[in-house]
N, C-alpha and C positions, 0 to 999 in steps of 0.2 A: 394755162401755160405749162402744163402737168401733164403727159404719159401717162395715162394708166398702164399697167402691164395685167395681165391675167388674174382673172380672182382670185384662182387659191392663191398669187403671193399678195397682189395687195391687202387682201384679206389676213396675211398670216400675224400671228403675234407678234413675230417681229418686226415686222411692217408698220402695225398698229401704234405698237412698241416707240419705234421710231418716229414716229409720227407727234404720238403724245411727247416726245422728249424736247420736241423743237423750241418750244417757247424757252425751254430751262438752258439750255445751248445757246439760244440767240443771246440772252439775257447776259449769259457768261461772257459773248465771244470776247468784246472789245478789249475784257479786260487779260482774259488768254494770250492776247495780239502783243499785249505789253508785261506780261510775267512770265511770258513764255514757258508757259505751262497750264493744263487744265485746272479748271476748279475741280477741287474734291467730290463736289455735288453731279456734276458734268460725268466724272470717273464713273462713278455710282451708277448713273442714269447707263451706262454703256456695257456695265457690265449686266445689271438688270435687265435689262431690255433682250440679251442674249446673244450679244457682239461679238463677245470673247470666246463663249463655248460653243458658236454654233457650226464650225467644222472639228468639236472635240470625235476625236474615234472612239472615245468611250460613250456607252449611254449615264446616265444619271444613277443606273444601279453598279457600275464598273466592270458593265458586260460590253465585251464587244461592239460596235455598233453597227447594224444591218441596215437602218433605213440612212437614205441619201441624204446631204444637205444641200437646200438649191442654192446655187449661185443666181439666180434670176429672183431669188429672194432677197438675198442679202444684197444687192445690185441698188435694187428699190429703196430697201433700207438705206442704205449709207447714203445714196445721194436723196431721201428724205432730210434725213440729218443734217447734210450737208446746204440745205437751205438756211439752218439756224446758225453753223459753225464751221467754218472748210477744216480748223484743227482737228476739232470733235470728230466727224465724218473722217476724216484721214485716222485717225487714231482707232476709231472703230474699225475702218476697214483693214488696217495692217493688222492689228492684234489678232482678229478673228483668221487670215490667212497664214498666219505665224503658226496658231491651232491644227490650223489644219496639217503645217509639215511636220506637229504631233504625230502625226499617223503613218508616219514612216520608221519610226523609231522601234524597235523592238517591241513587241508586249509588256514586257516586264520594266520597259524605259516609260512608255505612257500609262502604265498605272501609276507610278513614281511621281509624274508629273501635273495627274490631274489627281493625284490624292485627295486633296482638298477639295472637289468637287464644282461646281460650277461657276464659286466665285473666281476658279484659278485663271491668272492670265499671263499670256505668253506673248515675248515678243522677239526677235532676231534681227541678226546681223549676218546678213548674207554676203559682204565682201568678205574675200578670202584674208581676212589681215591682223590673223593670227600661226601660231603655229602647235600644235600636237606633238610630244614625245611621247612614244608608247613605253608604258612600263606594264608591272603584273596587272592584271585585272582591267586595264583602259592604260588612257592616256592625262597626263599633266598637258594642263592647256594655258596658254600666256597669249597675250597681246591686246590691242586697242583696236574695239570695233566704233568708227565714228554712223552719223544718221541712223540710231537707233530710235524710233519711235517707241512712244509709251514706256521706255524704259526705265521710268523715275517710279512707275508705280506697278510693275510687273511683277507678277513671281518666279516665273522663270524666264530664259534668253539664249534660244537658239543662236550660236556662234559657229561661223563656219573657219576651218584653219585647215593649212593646212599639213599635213604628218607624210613621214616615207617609210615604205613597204616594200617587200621582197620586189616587185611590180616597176618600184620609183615613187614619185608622189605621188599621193591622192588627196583630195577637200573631202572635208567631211564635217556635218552637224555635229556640233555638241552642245548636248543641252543642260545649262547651269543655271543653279538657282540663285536667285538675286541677291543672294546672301550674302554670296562669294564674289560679288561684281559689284567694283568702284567705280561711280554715274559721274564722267566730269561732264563740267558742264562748258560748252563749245558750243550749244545753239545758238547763234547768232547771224540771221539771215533774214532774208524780200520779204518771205510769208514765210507762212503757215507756221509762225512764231507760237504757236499755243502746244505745238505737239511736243514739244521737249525734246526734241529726236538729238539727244547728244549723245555723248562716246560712253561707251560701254568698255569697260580696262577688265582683264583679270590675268595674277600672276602666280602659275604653278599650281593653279587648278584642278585636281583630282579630276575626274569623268570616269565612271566605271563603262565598262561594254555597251550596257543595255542602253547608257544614255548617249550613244551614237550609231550616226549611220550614215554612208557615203552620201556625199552631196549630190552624186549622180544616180540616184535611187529617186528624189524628190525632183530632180529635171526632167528623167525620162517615165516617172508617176507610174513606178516600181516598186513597193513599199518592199521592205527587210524578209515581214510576216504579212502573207497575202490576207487585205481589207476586202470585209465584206461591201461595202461604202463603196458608189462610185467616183464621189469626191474624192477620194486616197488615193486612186490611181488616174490620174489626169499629170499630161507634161505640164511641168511649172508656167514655161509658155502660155499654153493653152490658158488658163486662169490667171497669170499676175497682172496682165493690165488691167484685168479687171478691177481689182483690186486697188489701185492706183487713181484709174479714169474716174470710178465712183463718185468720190467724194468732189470731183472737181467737177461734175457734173450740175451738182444740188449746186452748189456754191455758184456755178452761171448763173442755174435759175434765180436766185436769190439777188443776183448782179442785175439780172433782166426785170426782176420787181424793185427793186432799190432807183434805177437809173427812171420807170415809168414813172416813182414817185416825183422825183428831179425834174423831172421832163415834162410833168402836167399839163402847166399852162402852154407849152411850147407843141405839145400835140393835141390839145381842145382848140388852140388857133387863136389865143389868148395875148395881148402883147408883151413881148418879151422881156421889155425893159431895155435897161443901157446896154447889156451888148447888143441888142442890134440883130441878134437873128431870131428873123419872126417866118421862116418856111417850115409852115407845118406844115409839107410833102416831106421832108426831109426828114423829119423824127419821125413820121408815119411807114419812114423805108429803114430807115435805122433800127426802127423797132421789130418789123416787121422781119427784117435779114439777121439779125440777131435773135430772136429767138425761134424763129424756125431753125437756124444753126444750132441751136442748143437741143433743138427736138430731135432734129435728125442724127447729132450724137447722140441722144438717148435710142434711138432706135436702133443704131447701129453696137453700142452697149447690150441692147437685151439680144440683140442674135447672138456675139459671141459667148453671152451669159445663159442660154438658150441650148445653143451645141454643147456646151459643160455640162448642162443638165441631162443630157441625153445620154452620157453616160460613156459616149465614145466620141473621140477626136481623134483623126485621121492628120496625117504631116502634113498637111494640107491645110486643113481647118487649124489646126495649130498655126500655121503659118499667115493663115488670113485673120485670125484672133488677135496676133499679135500689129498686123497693119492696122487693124478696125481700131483697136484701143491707141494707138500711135497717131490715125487718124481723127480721131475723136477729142483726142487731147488738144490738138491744132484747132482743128475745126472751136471747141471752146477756148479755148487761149485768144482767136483770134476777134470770136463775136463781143467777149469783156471788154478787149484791148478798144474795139472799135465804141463798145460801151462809155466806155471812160475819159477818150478823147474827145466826146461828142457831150459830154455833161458839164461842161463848163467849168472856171476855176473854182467852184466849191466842191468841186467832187473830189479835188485832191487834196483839202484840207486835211490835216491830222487824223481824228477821230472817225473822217466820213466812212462810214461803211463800205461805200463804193471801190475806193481806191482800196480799201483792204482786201476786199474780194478779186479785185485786179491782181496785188500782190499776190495772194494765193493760190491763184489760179494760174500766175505764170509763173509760180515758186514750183508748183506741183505739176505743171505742162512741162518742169527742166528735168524731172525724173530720166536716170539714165535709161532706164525699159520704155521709157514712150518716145524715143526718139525714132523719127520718121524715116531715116535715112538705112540705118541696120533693119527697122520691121519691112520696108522693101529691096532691100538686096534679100532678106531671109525669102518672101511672098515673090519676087522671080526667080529665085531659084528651083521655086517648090515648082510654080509653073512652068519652067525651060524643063524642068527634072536634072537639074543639073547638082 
């Protein structure tokens, strides 16, 4: 019930990586679901594995970095992961892209940030809902960034606000260390309770120069100081559902082995017992339309994960990336939903796994970037050329 994608990524270490992590994630999730927060060990497993630095712009000696990071790697990974834990897999896949809009920052802003070397992790808050006053040397930054993931255990947190310039206004990244940032805690939400994604506050905040950069430098994947990496120069589009779709992807699959287990005797033709429904055609179509939905989001995943890798994306392909992952989200939101109406009343007990996966899969299909209706006004437009 598994995709393979290409050897070099299934084969890569972090693939592997992710692979081996699964059992320590599953093992965590239930209790993630209900402290709303990862486990320590879980953290560990995500930074090791190389979730967090694998769109760093720096190499591991704090030279520049030349060779690529694939997105058709990290793809695989996160919805590996995302079999064991939909938090865990969301958590890896945000922080690892947070990394990446590292490399838009000045040179001198991302040695700063990745100081510490590869255990460093980064996360952001891309609504604009804060503000910037420039003074000597940067800007003083204030305000409350809410849905920040991994922000309880990050090192630093891209913050976008935003400031006014001879121009009028502009947004712009700043990147603060979590030193200086007060974590309330506001998660409280359907799924994907394990990510901690609460408000990130900071008031009066220093940012010198080098740790910002126009927020429209990482949309049109423009970096400040031209990357060698062709990860660093890709539109935000083009790459953020990625990002997002991942994790929700594993977490189907996981939906679609969880429900067969439920479903056994009702699809070996088995009798049902008291309720009463004994049509093994019925779960043989259920099963059957439900995870080929889930495959054919995975397939449609690795294309736009595919063109990213390639190093160039066209407004075009930007614009079908962002339908494909929009679609993709539907398409899986809709094979669980059908999953879990069809598992009878144990599936929605408390603890069941099932129903948890449901939550988080249509916690994380409410993402405002995978919304279906803007990724197709964006995808006819690119087609009318309008």
């Amino acid at each position: 019930m598994t995709v393979v994608a290409a050897e070099t990524t299934s084969t890569s270490p972090l693939v592997a990586a992710a692979r081996a992590a699964v059992p320590l994630v599953a093992r965590h999730a239930a209790a993630a679901d209900t402290s709303r927060d990862l486990h320590p060990e879980v953290i560990a497993a995500i930074v090791d594995a190389g979730f967090t630095r694998h769109f760093s712009p720096l190499s591991p000696g704090g030279a520049s970095r030349t060779a690529d990071a694939g997105f058709a790697e990290i793809t695989q990974a996160t919805a590996a992961l995302g079999e064991g834990c939909a938090s865990a897999a969301w958590v890896a896949s945000v922080t690892a892209a947070a990394g990446r809009l590292t490399g838009f920052l000045p040179r001198a802003g991302q040695e700063e940030v990745w100081a510490k070397g590869a255990g460093t992790v980064v996360a952001a808050g891309l609504i604009p809902a804060g503000t910037a006053t420039p003074v000597p040397g940067g800007w003083t930054v204030s305000g409350s960034w809410p849905y920040v993931s991994g922000v309880g255990f990050a090192h630093w947190v891209l913050l976008a606000a935003r400031t006014e310039t001879a121009g009028g206004t502009e947004i712009r990244l700043f990147a603060v260390p979590t030193t200086d940032v007060a974590v309330e805690d506001t998660w409280f939400t359907l799924g994907m309770r394990g990510t901690g994604s609460n408000t990130a506050a900071v008031d009066g905040v220093m940012v010198p120069q080098e740790r910002s950069v126009p927020l429209a430098a990482a949309v049109t994947g423009r970096p400040v100081e031209a990357s060698a990496a062709p990860c660093h120069r890709l539109p935000l589009k083009a790459v953020n559902g990625l990002s997002l779709t991942a994790p929700l992807l594993g977490t189907a699959r996981g939906a679609v082995r969880r429900w067969t287990e439920l479903a056994g005797a009702r699809l070996s033709g088995a009798p049902a017992g008291v309720s009463g429904a004994t049509d093994q055609g019925t779960y043989e179509q259920i099963l059957a339309r439900s995870d080929g939905e889930v495959e054919l989001a995975a397939l449609a995943l690795d294309r736009v994960a595919r063109a990213a890798d390639s190093g160039s994306v066209t407004e075009a392909g930007t614009a079908r990336a962002v339908r494909d992952c929009a679609l993709a989200a539907e398409i899986l939101a809709t094979a669980v939903d059908r999953l879990l109406r069809s598992a009878g009343t144990r599936a929605h007990a408390e603890q069941e796994e099932l129903q948890r996966r449901w939550r988080d899969v249509t916690c994380g299909a409410g993402h405002n970037a995978l919304q279906f209706s803007p990724a197709a006004q964006l995808h006819a437009r690119t087609v009318l050329g309008g």
